[in-house]
Backbone as JSON Lines, residues from 0, in Angstrom:
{"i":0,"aa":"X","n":[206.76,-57.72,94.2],"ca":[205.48,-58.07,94.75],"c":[204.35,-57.6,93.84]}
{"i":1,"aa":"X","n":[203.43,-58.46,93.84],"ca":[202.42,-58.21,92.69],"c":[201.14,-57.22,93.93]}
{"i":2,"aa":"X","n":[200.65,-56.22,93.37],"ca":[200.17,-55.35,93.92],"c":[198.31,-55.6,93.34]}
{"i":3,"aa":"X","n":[197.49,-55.44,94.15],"ca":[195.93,-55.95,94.36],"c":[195.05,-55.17,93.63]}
{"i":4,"aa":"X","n":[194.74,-55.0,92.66],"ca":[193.75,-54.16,91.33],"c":[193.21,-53.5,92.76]}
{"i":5,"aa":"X","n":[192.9,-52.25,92.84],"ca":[191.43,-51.19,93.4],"c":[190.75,-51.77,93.14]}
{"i":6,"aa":"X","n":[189.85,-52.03,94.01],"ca":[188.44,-52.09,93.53],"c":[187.57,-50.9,93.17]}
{"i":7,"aa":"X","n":[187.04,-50.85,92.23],"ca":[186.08,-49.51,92.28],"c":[184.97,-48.87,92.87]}
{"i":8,"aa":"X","n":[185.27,-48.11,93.3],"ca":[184.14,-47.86,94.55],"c":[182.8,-47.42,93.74]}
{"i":9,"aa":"X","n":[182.21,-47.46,92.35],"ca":[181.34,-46.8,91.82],"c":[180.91,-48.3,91.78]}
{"i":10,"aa":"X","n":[179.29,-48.32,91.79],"ca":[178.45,-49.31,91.8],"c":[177.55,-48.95,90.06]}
{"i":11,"aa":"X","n":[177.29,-50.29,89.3],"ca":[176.63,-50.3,88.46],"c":[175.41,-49.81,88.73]}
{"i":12,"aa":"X","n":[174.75,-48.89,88.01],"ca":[173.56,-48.53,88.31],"c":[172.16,-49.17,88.54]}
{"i":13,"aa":"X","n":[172.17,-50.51,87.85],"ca":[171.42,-51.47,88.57],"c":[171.18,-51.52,90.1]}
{"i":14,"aa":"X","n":[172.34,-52.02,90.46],"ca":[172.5,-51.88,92.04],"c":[172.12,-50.84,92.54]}
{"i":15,"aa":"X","n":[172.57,-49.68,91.77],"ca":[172.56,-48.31,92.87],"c":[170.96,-48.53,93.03]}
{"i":16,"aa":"X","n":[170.31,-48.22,92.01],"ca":[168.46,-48.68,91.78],"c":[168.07,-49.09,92.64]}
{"i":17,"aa":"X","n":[168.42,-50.85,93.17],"ca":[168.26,-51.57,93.62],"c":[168.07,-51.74,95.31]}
{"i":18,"aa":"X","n":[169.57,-50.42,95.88],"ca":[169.65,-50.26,96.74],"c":[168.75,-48.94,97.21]}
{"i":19,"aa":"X","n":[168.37,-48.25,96.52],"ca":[167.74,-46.84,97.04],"c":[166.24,-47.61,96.97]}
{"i":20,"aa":"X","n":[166.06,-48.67,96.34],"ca":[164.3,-49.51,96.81],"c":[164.74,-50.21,97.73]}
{"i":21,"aa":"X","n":[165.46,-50.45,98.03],"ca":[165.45,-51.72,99.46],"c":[165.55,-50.72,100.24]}
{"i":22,"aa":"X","n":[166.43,-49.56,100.86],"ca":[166.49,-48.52,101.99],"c":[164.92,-47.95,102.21]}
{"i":23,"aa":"X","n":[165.0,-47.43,100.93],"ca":[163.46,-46.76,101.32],"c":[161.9,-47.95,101.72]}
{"i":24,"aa":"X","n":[161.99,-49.08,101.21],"ca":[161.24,-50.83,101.42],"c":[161.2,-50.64,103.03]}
{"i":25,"aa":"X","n":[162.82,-50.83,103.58],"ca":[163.12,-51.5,104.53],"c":[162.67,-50.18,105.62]}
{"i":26,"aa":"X","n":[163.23,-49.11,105.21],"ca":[162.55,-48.1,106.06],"c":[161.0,-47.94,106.4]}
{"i":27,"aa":"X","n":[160.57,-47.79,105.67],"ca":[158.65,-47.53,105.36],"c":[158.38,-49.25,105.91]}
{"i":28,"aa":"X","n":[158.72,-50.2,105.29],"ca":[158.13,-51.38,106.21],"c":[158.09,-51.33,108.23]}
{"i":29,"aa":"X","n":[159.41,-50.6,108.34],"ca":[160.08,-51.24,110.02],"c":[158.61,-49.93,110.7]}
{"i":30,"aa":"X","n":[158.92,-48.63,109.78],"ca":[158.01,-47.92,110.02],"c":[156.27,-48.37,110.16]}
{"i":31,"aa":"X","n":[155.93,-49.06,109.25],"ca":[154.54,-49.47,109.61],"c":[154.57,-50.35,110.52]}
{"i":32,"aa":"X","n":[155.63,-51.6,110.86],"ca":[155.7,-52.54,112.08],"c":[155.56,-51.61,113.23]}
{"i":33,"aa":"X","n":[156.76,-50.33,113.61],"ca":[156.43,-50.32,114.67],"c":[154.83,-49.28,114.94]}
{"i":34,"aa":"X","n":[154.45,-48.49,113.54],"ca":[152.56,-48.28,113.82],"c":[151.95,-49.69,114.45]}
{"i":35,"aa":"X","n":[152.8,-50.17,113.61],"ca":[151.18,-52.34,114.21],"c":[151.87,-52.03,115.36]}
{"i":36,"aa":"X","n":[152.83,-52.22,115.6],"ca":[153.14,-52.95,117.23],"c":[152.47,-51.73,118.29]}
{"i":37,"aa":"X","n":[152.39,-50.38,118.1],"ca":[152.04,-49.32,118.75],"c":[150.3,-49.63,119.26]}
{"i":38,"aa":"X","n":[149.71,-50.05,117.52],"ca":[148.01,-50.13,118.03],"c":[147.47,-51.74,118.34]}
{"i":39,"aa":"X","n":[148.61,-52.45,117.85],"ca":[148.01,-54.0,118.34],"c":[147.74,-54.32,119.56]}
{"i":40,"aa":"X","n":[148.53,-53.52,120.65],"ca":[147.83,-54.04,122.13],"c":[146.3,-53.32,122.19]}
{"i":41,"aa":"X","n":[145.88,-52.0,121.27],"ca":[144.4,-51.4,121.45],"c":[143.71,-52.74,121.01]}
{"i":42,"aa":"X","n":[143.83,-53.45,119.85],"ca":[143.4,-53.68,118.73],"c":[142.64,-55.13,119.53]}
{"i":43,"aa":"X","n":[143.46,-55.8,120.19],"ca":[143.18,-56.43,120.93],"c":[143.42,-57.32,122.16]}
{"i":44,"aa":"X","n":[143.02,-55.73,122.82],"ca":[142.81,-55.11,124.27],"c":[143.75,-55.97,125.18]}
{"i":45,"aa":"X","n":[144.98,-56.2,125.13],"ca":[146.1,-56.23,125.84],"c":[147.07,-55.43,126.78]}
{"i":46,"aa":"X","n":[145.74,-54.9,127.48],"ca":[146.66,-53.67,128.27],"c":[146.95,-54.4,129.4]}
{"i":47,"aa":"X","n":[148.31,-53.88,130.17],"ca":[148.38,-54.45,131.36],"c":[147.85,-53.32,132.29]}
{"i":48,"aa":"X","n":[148.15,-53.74,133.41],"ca":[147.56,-53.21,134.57],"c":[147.79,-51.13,134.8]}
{"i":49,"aa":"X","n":[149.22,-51.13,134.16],"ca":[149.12,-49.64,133.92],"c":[148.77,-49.23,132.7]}
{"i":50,"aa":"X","n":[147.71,-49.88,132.02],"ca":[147.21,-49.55,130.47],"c":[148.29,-48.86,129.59]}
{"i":51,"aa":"X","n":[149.57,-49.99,129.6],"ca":[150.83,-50.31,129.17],"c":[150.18,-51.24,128.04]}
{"i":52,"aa":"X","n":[151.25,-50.95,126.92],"ca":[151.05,-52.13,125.71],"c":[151.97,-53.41,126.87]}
{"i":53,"aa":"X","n":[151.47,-53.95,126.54],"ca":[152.5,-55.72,126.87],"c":[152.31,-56.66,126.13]}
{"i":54,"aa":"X","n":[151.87,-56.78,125.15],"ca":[151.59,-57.49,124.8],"c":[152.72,-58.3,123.56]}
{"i":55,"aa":"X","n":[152.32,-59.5,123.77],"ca":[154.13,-60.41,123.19],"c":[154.13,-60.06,121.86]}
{"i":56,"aa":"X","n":[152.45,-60.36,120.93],"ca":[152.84,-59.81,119.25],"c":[153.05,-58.41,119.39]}
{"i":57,"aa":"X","n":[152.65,-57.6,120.2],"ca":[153.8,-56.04,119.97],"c":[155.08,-56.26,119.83]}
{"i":58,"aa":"X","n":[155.76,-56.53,120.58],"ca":[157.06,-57.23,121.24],"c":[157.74,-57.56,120.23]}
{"i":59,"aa":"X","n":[156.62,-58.25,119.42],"ca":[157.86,-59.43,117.94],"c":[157.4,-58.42,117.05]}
{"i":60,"aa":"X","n":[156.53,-57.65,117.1],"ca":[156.41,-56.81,116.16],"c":[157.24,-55.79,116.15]}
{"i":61,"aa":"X","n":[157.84,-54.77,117.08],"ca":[158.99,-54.23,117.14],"c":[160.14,-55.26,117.19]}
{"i":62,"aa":"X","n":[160.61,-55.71,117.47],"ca":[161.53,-57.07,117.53],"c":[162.18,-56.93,115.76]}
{"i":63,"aa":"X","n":[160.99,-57.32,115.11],"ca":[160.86,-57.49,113.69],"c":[161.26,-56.11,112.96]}
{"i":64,"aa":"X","n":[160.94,-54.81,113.24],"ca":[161.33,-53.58,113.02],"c":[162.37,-53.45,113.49]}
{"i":65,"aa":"X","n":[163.32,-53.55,114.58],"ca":[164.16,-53.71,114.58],"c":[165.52,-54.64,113.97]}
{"i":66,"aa":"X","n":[165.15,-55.57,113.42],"ca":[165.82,-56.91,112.95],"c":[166.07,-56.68,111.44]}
{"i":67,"aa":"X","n":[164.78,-55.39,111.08],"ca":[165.03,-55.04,109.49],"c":[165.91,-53.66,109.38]}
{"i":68,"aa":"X","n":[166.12,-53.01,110.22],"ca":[166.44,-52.0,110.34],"c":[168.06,-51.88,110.95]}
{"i":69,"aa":"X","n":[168.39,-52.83,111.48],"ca":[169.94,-53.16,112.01],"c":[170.35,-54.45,110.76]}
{"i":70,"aa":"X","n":[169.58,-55.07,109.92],"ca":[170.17,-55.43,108.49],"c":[170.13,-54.44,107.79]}
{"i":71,"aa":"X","n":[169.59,-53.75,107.62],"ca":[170.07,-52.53,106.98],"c":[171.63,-51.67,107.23]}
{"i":72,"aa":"X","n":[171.62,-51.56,108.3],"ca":[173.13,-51.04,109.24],"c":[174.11,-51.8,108.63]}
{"i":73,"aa":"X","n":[173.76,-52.84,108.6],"ca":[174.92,-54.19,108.28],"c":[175.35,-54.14,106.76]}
{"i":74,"aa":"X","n":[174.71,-53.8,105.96],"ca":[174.15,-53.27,104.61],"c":[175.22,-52.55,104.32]}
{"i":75,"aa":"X","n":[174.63,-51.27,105.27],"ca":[175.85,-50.43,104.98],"c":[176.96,-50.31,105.2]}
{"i":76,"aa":"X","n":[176.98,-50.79,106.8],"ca":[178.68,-51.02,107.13],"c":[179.4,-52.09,105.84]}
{"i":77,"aa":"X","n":[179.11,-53.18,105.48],"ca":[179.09,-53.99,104.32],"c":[180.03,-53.51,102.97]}
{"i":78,"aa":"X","n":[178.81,-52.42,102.82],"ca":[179.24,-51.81,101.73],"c":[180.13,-50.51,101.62]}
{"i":79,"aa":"X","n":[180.15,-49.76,102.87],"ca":[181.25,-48.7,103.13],"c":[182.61,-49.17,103.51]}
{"i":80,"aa":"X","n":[182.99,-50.41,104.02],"ca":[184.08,-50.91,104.28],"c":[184.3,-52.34,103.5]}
{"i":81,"aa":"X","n":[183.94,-51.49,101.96],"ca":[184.16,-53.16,101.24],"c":[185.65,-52.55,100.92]}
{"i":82,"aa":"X","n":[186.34,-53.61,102.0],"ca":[187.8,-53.7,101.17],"c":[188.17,-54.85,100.13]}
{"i":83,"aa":"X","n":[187.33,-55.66,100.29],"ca":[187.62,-56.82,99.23],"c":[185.63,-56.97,98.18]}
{"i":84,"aa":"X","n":[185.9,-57.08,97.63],"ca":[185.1,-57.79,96.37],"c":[183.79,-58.82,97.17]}
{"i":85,"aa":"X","n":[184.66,-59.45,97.9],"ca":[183.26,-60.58,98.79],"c":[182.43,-59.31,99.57]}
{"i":86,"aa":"X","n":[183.17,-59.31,100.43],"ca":[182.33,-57.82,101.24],"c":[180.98,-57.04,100.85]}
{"i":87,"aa":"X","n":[181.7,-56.51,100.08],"ca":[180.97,-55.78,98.7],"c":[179.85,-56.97,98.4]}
{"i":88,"aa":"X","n":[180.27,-57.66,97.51],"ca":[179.16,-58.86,96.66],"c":[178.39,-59.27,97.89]}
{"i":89,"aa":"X","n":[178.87,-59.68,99.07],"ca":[177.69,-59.87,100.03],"c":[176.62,-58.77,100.58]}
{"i":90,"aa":"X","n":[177.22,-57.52,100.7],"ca":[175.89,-56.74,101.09],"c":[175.25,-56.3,100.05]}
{"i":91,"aa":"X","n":[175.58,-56.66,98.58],"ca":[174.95,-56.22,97.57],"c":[173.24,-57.52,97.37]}
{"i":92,"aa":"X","n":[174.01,-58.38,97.97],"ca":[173.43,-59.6,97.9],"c":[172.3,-59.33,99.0]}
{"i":93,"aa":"X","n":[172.34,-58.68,100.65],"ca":[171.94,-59.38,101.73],"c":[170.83,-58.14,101.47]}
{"i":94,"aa":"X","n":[171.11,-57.32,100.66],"ca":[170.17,-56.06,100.23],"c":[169.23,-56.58,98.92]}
{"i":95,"aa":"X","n":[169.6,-57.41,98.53],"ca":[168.76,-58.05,97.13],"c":[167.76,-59.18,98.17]}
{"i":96,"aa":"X","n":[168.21,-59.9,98.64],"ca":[167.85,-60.61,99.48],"c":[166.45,-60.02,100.38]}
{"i":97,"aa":"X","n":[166.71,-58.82,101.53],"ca":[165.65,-57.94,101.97],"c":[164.68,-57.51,101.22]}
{"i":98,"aa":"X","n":[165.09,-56.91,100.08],"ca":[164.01,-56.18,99.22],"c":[163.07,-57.18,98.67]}
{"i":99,"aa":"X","n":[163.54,-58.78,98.2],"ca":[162.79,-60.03,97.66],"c":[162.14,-60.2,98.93]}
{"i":100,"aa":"X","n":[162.33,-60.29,99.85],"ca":[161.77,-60.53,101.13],"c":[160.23,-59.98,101.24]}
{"i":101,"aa":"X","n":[160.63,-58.19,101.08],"ca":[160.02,-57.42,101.47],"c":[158.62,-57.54,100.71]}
{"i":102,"aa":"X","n":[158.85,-57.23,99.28],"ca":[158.35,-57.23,98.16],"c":[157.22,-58.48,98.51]}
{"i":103,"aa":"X","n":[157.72,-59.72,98.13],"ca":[157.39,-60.94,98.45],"c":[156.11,-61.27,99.66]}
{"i":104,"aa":"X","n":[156.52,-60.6,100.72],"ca":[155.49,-60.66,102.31],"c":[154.36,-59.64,101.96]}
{"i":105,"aa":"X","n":[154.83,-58.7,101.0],"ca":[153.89,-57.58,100.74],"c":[152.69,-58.05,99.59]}
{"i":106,"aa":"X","n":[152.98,-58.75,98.52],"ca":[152.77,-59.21,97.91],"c":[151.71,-60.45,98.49]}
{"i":107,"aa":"X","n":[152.2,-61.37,99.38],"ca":[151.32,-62.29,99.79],"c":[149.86,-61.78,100.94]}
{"i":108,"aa":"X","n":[150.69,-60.28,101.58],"ca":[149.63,-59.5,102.31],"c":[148.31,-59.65,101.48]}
{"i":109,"aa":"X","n":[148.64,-58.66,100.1],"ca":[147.97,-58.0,99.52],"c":[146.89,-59.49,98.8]}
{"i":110,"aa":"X","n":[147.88,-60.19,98.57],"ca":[146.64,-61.48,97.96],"c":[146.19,-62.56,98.86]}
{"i":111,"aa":"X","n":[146.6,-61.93,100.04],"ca":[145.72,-62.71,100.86],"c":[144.51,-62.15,101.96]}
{"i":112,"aa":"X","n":[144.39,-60.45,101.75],"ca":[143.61,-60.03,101.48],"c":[142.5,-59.53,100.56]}
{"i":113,"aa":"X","n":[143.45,-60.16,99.3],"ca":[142.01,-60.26,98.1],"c":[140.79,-61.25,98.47]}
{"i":114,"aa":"X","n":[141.79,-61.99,98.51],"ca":[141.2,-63.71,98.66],"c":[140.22,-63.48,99.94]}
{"i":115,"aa":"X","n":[140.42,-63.2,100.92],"ca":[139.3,-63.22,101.95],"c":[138.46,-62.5,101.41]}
{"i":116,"aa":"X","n":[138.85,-60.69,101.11],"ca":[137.55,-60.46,100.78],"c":[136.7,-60.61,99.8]}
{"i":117,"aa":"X","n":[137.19,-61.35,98.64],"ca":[136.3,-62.11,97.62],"c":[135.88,-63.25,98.04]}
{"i":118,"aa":"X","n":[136.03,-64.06,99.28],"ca":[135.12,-65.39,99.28],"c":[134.64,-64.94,100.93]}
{"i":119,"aa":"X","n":[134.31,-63.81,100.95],"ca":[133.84,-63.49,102.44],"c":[132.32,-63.32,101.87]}
């Protein structure tokens, strides 16, 4: 019986790079979502009747902190139980993927707050 090469559990250092900016991205982003979702019902004045946040963009705004933060989980489970090569290559991927994400939304924040306040 022909027996299955190890895979090596050491990651090219690219990746490793790659992955310690997407954890720390994905962390510090879910972290400022759930600050927005905390002051967006002040922000505009969505209190309910027990001056409770209720309000639905809180809601998707934690929603959204959560959704980045359990792909992350997935990330890792991914990559701690890569018994095969796909495994592996996919959470290497679904973590390249987040961080372009991240980068990307941050990026369009930032120039689309230039843009207003230069033609304001």
């Amino acid at each position: 019986m022909k027996q299955m090469p190890r895979l090596s559990r050491r990651l090219p250092v690219g990746w490793a790079i790659a992955l310690s900016f997407d954890f720390l991205a994905t962390v510090l982003t879910a972290l400022v979502l759930c600050a927005l979702g905390l002051l967006l019902p002040g922000i505009t004045e969505d209190y309910g009747p027990a001056t409770e946040p209720t309000s639905p963009r809180a809601l998707a705004v934690f929603l959204a902190a959560l959704a980045l933060v359990s792909s992350l989980g997935g990330t890792g489970v991914l990559l701690s139980r890569a018994g095969t090569g796909r495994s592996r290559t996919l959470g290497l991927w679904l973590s390249a993927v987040r961080l372009g994400l991240i980068v990307l939304s941050a990026a369009a924040f930032v120039a689309y707050g230039v843009v207003t306040v230069e033609f304001a």
